[in-house]
Structure formats: C-alpha cells, structure tokens
C-alpha positions in Angstrom: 35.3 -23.4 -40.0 35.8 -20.4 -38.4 33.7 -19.3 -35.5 33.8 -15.6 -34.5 33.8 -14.6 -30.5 32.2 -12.0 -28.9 35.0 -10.0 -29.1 34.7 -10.0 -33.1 30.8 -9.5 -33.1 31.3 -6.3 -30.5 33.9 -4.8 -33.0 31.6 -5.2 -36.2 29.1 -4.2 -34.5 30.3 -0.8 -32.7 32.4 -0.5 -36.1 35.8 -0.6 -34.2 39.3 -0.4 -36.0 38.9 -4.1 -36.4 35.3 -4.1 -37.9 36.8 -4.0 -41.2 39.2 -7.1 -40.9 35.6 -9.0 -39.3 33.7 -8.0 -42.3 37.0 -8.8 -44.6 36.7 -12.6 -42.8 32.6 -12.7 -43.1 32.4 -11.8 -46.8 35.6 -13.2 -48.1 35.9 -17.0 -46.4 32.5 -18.3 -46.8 33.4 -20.5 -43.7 33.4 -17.9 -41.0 30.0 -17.7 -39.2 29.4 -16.2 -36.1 27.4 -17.9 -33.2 24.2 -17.4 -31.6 25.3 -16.9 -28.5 28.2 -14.4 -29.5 25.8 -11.9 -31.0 23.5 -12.6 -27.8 26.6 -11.7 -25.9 27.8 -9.1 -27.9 24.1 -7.2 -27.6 24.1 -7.3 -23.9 27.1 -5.2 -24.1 
C-alpha cells in the first residue's frame, strides 16, 4: 500500500508540477490511497 502525505494531497490539489505524477500514482496503482488526516491537513493549508 501506498499512503500519500500531505505534501502529495497539497500538490494535487493546488495542481502543482507534481500533481500529475499524484494523479499518475492514484489512477494507475489501485493501492495508493490517501489518508484522512492528509487531506484534513492539506485543506488547512
């Protein structure tokens, strides 16, 4: 399993110039997830 950080959630979600190799992991390996608290994290921001 992969878990995403915050770091990962804030770049998808401010569409960063990693935001596309986040989506790339999301979509592609059906075992990348990210965590409650990350996006919780990431929305404080």
């Amino acid at each position: 399993m992969i878990v995403l950080d915050t770091y990962a959630v804030l770049a998808l979600l401010k569409a960063e110039a990693s935001a596309p190799q986040v989506r790339d992991l999301l979509r592609a390996d059906h075992t990348a997830c990210l965590t409650a608290q990350g996006v919780a994290v990431a929305t404080e921001q």
